[in-house]
C-alpha positions in Angstrom: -17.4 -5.9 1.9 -14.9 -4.9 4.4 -14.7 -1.3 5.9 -11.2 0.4 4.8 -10.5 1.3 8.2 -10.3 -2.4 8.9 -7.0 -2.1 6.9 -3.5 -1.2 8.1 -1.6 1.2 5.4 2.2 2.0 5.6 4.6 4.1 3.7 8.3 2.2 3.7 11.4 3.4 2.0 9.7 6.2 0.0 8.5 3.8 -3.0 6.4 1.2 -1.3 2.3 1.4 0.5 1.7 -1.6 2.2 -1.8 -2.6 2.8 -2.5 -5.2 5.1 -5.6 -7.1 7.4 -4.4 -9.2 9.8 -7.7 -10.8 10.9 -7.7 -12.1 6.9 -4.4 -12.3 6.9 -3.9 -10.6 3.8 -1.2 -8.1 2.8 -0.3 -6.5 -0.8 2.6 -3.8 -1.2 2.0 -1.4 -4.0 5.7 -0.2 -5.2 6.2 3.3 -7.0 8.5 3.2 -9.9 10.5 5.8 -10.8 10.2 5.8 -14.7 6.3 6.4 -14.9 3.8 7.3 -12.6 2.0 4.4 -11.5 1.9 1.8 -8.6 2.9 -2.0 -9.3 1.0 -4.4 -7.1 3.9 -6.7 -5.6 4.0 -10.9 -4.9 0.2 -10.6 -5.6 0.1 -14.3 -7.6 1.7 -15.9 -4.2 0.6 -19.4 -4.2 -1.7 -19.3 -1.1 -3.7 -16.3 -3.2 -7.1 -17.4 -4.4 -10.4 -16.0 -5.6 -11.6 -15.3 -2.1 -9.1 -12.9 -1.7 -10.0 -10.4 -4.7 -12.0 -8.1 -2.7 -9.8 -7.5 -0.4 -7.6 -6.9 -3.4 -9.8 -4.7 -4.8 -10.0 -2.4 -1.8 -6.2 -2.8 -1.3 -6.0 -1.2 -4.6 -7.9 1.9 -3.8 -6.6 2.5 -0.7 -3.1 2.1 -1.8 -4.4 4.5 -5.1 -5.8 7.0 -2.1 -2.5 7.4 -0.4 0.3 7.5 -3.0 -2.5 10.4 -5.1 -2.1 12.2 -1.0 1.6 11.9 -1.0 2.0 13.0 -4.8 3.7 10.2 -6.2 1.2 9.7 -9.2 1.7 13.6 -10.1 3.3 14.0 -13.6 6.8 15.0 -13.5 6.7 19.1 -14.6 7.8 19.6 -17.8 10.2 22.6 -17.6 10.2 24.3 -20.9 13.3 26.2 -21.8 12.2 29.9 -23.0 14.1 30.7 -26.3 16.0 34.0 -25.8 14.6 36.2 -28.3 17.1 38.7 -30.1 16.0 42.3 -30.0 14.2 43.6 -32.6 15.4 47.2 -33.2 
């Protein structure tokens, strides 16, 4: 199993972690969508993909997991809830 400090991770346009190892030649880019709270593994079914690369998925994954948690982008939006103005009792 590969150390994760044997992987590169970036932060592109505010939406994207890409995790790469050059000396496997691997890279997978993690995007963060805007409507829900979770990261979409990107061109991960490429053709020259095969079963020999799943670990390095794998730890891809939980690095890219790592990061976007650091950064705040898997936080739950805050629901502000609207305080009913009460009339005064008198």
């Amino acid at each position: 199993m590969s150390n994760p400090s044997d992987f590169t991770v970036q932060v592109c346009n505010d939406r994207d972690i890409v995790i790469s190892k050059a000396e496997a030649e691997f890279e997978v880019t993690y995007r963060k969508e805007a409507y829900c709270a979770m990261l979409f593994a990107s061109e991960v079914l490429q053709n020259d993909f095969d079963e020999s690369k799943v670990t390095l998925l794998a730890q891809a994954w939980k690095l890219a997991l790592d990061k976007a948690t650091s950064l705040g982008w898997l936080d739950p939006p805050e629901r502000k809830r609207k305080r009913r103005v009460r009339p005064e009792l008198s």
